[in-house]
N, CA, C and O atoms as a printed pandas DataFrame, in Angstrom:
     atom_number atom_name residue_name chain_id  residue_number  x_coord  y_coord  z_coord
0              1         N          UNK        A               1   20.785    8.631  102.693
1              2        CA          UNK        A               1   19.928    9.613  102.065
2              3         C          UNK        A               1   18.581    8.960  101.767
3              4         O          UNK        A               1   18.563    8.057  100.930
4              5         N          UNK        A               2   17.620    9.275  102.282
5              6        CA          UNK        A               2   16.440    9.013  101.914
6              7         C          UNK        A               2   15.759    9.832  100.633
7              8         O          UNK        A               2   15.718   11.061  100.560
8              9         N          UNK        A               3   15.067    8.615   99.319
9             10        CA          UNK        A               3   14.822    9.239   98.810
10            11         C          UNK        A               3   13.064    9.146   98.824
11            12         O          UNK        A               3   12.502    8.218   99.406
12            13         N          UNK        A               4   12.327   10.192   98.132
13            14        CA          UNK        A               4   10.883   10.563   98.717
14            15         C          UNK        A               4   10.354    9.937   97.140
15            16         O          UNK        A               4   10.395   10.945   96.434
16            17         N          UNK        A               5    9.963    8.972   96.410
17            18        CA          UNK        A               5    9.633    8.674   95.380
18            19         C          UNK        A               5    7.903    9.323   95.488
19            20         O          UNK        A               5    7.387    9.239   94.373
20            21         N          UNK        A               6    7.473    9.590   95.954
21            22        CA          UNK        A               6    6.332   10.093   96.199
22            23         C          UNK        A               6    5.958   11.615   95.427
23            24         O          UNK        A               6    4.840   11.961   95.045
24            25         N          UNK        A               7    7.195   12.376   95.327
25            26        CA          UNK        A               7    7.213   13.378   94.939
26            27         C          UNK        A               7    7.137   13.023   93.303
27            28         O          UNK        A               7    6.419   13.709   92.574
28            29         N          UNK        A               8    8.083   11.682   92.668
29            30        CA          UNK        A               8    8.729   11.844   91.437
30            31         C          UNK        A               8    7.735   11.312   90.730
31            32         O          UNK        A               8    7.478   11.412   89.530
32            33         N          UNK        A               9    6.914   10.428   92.051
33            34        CA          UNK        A               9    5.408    9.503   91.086
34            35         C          UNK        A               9    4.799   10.894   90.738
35            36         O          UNK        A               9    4.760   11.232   89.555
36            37         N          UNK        A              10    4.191   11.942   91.979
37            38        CA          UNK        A              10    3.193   12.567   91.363
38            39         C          UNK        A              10    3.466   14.099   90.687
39            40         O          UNK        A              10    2.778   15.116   90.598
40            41         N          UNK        A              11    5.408   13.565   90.079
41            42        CA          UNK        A              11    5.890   14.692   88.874
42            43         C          UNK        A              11    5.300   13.958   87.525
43            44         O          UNK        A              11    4.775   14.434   86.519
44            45         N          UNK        A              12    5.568   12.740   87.872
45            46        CA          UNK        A              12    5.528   12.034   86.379
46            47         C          UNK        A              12    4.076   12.099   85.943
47            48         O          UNK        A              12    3.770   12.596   84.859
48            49         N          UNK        A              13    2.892   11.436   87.056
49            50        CA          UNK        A              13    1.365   11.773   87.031
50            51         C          UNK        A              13    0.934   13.077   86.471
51            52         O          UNK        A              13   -0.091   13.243   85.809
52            53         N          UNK        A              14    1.985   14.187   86.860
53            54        CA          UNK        A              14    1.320   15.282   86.478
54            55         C          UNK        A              14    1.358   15.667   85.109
55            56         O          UNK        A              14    0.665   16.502   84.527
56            57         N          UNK        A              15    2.395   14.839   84.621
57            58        CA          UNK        A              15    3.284   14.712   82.954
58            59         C          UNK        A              15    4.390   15.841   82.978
59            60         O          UNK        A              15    4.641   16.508   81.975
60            61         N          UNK        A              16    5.230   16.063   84.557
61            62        CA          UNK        A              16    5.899   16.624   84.214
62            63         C          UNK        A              16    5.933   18.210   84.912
63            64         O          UNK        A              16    6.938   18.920   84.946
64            65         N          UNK        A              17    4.684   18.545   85.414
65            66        CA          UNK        A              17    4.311   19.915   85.513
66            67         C          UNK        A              17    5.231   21.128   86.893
67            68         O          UNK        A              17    5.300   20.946   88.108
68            69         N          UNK        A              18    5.592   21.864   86.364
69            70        CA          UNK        A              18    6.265   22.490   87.808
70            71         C          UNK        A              18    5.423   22.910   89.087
71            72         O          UNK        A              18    5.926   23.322   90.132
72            73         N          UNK        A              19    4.350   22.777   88.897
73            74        CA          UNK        A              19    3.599   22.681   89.998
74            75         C          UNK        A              19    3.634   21.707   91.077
75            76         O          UNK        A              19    3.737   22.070   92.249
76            77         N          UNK        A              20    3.559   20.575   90.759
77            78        CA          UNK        A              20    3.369   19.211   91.555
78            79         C          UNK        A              20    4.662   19.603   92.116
79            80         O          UNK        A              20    4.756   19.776   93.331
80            81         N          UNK        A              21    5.716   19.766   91.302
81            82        CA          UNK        A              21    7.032   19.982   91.809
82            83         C          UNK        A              21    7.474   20.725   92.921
83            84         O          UNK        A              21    8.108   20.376   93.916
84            85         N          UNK        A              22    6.979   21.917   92.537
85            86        CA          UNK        A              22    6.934   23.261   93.610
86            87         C          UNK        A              22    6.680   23.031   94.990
87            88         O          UNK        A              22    7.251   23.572   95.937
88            89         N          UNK        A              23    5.344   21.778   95.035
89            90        CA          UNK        A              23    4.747   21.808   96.324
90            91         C          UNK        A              23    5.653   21.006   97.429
91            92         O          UNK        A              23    5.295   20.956   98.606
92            93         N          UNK        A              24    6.988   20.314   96.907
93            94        CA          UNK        A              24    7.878   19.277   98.004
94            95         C          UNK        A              24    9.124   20.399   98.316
95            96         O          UNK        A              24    9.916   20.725   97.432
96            97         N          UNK        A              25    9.176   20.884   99.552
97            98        CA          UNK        A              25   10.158   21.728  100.158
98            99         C          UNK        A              25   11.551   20.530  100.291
99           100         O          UNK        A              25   11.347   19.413  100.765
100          101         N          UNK        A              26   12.949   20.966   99.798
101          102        CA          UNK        A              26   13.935   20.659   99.700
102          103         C          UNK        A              26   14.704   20.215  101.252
103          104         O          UNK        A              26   15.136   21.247  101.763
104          105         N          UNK        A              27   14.863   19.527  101.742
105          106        CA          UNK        A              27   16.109   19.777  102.621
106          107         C          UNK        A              27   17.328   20.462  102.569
107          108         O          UNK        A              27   17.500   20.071  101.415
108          109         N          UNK        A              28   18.359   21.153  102.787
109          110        CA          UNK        A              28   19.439   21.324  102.800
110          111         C          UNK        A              28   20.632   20.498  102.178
111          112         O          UNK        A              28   21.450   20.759  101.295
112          113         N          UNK        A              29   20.405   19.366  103.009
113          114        CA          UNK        A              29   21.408   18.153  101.898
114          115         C          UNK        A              29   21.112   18.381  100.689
115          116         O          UNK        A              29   21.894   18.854   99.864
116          117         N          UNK        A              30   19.689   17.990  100.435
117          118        CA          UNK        A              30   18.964   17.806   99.272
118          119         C          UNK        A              30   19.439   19.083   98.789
119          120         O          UNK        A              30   20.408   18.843   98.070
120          121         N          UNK        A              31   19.232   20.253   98.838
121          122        CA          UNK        A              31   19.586   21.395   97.996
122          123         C          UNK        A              31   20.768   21.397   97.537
123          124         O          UNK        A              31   20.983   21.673   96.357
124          125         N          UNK        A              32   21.889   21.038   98.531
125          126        CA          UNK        A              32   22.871   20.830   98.245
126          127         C          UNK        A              32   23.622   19.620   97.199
127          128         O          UNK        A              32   24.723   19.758   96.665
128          129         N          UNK        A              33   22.980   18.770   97.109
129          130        CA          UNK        A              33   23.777   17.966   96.096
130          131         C          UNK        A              33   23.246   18.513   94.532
131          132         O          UNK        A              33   23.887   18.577   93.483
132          133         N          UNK        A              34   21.440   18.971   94.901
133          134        CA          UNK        A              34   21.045   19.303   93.567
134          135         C          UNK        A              34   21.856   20.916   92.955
135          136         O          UNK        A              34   21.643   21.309   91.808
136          137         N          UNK        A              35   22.778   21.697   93.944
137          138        CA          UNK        A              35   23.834   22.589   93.099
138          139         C          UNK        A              35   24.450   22.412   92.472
139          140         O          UNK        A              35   24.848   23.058   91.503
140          141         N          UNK        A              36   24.781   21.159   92.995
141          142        CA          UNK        A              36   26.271   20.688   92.306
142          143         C          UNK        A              36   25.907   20.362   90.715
143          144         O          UNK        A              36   24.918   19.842   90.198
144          145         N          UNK        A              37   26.757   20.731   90.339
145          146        CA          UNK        A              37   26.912   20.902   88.188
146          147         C          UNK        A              37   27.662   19.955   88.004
147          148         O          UNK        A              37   28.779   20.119   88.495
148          149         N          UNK        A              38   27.431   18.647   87.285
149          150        CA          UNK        A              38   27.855   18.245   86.176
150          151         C          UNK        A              38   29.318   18.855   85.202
151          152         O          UNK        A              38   29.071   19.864   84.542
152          153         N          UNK        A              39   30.476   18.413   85.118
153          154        CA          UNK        A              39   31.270   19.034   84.275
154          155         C          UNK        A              39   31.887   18.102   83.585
155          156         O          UNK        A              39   31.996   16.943   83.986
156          157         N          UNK        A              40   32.366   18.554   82.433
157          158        CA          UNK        A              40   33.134   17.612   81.350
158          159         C          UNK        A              40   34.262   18.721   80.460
159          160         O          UNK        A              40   34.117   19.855   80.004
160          161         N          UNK        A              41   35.167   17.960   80.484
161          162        CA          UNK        A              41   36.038   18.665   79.898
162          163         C          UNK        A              41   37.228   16.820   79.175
163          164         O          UNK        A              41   37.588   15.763   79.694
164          165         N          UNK        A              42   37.403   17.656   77.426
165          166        CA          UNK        A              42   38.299   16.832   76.905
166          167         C          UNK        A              42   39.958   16.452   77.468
167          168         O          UNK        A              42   40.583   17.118   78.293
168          169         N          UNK        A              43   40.277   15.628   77.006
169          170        CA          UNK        A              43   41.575   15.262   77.255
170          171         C          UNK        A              43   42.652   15.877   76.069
171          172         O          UNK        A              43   42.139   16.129   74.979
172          173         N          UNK        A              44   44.078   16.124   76.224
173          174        CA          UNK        A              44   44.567   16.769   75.383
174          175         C          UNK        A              44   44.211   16.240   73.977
175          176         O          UNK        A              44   43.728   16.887   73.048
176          177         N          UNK        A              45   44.624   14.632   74.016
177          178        CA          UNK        A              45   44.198   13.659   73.522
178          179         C          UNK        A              45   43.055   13.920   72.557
179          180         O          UNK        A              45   43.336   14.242   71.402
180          181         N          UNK        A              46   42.082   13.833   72.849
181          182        CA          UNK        A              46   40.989   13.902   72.332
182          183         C          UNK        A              46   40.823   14.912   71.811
183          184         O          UNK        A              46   40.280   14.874   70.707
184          185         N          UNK        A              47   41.232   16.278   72.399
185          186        CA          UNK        A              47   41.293   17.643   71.527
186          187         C          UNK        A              47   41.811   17.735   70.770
187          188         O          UNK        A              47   41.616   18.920   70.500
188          189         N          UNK        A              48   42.672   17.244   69.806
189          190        CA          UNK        A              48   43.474   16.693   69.152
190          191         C          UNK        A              48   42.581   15.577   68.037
191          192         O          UNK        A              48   42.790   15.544   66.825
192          193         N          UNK        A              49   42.157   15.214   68.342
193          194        CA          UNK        A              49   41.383   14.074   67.551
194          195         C          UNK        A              49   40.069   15.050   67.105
195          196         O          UNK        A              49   39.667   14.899   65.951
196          197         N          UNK        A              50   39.544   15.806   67.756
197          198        CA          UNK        A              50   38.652   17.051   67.096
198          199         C          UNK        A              50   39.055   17.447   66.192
199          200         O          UNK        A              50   38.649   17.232   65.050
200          201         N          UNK        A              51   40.423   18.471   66.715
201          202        CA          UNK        A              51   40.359   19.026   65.551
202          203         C          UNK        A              51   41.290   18.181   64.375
203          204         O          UNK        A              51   41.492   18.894   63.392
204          205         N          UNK        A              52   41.857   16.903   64.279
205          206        CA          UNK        A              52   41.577   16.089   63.397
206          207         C          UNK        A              52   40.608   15.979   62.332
207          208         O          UNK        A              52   40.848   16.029   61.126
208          209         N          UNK        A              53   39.596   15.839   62.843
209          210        CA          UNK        A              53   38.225   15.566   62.510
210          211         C          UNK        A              53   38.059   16.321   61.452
211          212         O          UNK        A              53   37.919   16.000   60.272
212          213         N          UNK        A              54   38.092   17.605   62.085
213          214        CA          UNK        A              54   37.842   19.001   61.650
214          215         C          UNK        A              54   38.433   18.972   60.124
215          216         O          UNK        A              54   37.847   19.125   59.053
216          217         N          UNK        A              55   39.761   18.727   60.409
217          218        CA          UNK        A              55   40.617   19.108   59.268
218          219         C          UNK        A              55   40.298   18.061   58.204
219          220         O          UNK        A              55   40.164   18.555   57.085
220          221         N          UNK        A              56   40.086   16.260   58.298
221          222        CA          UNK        A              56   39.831   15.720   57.699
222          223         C          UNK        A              56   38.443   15.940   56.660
223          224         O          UNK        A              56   38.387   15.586   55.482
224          225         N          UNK        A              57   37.072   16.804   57.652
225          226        CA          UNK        A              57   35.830   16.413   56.891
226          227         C          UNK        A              57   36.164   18.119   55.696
227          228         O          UNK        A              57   35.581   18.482   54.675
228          229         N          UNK        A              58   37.347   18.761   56.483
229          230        CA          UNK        A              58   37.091   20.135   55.613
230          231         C          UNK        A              58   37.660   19.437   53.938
231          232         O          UNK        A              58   37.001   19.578   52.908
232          233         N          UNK        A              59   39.006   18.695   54.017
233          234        CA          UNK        A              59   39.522   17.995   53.246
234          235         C          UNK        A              59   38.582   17.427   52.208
235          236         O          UNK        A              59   38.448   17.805   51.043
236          237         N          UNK        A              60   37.899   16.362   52.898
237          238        CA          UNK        A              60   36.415   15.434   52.123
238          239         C          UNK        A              60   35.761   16.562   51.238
239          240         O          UNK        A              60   35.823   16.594   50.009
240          241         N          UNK        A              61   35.113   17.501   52.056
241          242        CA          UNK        A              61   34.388   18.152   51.284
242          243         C          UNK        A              61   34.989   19.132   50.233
243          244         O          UNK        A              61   34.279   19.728   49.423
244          245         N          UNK        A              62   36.049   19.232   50.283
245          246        CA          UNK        A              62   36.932   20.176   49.460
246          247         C          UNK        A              62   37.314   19.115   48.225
247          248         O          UNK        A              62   37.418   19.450   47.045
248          249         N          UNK        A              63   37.512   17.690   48.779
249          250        CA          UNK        A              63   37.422   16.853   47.696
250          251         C          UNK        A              63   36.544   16.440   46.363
251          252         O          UNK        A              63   36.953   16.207   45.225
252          253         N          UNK        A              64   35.414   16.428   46.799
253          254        CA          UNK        A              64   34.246   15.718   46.620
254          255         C          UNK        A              64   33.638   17.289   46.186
255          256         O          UNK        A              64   32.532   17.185   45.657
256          257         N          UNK        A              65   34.028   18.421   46.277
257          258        CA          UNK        A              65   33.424   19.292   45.590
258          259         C          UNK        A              65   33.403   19.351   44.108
259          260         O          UNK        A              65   34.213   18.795   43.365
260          261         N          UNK        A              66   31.983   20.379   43.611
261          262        CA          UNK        A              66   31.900   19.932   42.145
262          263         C          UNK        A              66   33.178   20.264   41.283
263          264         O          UNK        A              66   33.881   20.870   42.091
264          265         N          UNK        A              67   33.641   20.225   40.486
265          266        CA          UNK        A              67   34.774   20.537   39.593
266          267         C          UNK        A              67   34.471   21.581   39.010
267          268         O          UNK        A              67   33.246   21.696   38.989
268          269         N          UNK        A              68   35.103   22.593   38.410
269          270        CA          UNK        A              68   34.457   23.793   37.212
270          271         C          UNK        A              68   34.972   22.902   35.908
271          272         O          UNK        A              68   35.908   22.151   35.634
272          273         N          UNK        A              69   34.204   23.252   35.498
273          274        CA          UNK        A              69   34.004   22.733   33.501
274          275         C          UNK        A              69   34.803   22.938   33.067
275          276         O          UNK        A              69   35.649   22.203   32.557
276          277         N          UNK        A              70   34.698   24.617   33.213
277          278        CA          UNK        A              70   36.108   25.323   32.193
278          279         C          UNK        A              70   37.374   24.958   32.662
279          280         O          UNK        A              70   38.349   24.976   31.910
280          281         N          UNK        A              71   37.462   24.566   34.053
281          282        CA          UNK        A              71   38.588   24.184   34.589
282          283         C          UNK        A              71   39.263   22.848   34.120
283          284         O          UNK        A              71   40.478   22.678   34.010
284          285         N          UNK        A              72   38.029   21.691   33.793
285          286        CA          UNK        A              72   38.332   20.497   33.459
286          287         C          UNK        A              72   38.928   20.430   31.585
287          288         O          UNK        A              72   39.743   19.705   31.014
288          289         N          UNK        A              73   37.990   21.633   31.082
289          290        CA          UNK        A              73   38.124   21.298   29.860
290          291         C          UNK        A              73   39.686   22.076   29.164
291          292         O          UNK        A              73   40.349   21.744   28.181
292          293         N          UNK        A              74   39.813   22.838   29.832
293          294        CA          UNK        A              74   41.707   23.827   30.421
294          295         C          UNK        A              74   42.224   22.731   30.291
295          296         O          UNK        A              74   42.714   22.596   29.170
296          297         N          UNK        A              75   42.332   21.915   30.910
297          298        CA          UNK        A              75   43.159   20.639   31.306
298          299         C          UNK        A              75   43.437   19.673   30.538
299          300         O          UNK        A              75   44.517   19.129   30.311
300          301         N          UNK        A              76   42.045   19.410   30.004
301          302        CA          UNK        A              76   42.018   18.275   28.693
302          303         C          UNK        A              76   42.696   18.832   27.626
303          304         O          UNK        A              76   43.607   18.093   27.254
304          305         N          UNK        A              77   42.579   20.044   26.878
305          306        CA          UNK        A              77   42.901   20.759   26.363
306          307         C          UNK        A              77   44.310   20.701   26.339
307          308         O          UNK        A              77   44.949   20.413   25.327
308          309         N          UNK        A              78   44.843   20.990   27.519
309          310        CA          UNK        A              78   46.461   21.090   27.530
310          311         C          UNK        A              78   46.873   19.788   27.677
311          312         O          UNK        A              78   48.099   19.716   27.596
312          313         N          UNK        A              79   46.116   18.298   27.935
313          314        CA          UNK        A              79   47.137   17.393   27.750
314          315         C          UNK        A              79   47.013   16.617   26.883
315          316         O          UNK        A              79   47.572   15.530   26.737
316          317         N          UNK        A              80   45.902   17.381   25.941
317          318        CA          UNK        A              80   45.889   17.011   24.177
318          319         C          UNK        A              80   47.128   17.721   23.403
319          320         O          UNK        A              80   47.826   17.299   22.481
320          321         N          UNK        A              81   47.149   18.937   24.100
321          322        CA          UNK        A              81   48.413   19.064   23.178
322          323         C          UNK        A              81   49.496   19.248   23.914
323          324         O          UNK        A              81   50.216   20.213   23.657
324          325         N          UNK        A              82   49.771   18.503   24.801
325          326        CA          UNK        A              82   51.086   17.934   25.495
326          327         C          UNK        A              82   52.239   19.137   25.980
327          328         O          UNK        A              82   53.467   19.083   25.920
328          329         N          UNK        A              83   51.193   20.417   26.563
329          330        CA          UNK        A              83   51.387   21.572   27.243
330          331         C          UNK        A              83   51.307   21.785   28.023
331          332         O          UNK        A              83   51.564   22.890   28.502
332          333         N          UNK        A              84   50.773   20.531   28.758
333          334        CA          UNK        A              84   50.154   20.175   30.714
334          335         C          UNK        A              84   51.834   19.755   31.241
335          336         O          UNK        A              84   52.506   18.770   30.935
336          337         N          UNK        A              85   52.173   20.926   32.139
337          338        CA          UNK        A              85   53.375   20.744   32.823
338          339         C          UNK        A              85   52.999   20.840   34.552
339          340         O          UNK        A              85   52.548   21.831   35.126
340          341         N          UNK        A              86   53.246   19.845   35.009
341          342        CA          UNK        A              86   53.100   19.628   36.367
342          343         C          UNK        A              86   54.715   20.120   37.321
343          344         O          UNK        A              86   55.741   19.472   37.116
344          345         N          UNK        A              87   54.703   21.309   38.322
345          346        CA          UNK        A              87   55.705   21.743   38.602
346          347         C          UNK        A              87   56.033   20.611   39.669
347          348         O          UNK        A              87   55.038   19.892   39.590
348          349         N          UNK        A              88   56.854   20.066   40.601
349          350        CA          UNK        A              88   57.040   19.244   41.365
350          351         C          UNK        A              88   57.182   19.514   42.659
351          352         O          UNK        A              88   57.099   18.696   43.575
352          353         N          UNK        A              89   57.444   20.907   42.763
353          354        CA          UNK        A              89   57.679   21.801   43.715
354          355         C          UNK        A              89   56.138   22.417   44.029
355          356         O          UNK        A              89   55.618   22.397   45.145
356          357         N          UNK        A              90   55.710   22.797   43.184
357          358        CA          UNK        A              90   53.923   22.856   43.183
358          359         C          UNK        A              90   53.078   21.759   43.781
359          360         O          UNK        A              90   52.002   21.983   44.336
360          361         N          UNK        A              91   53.487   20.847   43.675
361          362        CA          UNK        A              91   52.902   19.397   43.770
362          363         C          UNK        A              91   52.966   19.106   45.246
363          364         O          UNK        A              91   52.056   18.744   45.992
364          365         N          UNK        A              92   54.537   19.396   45.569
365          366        CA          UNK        A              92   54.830   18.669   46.842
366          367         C          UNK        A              92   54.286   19.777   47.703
367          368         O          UNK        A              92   53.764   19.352   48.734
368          369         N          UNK        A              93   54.267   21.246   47.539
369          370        CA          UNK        A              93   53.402   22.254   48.290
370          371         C          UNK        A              93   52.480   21.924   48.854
371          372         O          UNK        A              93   52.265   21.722   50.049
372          373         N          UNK        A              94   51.552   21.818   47.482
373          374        CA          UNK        A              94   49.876   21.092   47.675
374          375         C          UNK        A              94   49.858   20.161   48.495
375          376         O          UNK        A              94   49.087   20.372   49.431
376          377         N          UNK        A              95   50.569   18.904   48.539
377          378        CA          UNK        A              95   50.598   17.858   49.512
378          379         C          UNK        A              95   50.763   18.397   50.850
379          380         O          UNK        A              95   49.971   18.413   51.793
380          381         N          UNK        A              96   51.548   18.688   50.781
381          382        CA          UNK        A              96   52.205   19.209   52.215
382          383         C          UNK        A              96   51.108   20.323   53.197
383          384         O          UNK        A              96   50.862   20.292   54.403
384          385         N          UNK        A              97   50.587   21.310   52.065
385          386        CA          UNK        A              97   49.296   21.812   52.812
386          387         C          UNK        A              97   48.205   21.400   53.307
387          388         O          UNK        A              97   47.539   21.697   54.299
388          389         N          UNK        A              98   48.060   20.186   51.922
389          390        CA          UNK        A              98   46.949   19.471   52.746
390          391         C          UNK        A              98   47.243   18.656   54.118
391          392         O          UNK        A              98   46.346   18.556   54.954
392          393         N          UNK        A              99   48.427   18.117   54.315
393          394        CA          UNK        A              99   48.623   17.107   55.435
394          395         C          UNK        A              99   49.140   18.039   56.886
395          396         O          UNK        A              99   49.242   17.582   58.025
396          397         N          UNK        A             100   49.436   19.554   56.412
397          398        CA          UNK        A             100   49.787   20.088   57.917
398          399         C          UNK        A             100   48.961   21.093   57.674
399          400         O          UNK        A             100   48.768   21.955   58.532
């Protein structure tokens, strides 16, 4: 395959312009390889590790979100007066939602 650098010097000279471009007629080969598309596609693998991702940064930010006040001060409240009952079955739910 011969390539014509002549054309690409005076694309770049032109800074680019579709004109300069326009004026070099294609060969056939040449048309032909420039159809051909580029493709990418993930591995199961890796699709998998997305939506990983996914689930981990929703997690983070669900973490790291602000707290409510009234919510915190509910809390303090009840384990000042030793009314804060943690169900275990509640607990292991929560876990379990977060990890599947």
């Amino acid at each position: 395959m011969n390539i014509n650098t002549n054309v690409y010097k005076q694309y770049v000279k032109s800074g680019g312009s579709k004109r300069c471009h326009n004026r070099y007629s294609y060969s056939a080969a040449e048309t032909a390889v420039a159809a051909k598309k580029d493709s990418f596609s993930l591995s199961s693998e890796a699709s998998m590790f997305k939506e990983c991702g996914k689930v981990i940064r929703a997690s983070v930010s669900e973490i790291t979100a602000p707290a409510d006040d009234s919510r915190i001060n509910s809390l303090k409240q009840q384990i000042r007066n030793g009314t804060y009952n943690v169900s275990s079955e509640q607990l292991a739910s929560a876990i379990l939602d977060r990890v599947v």
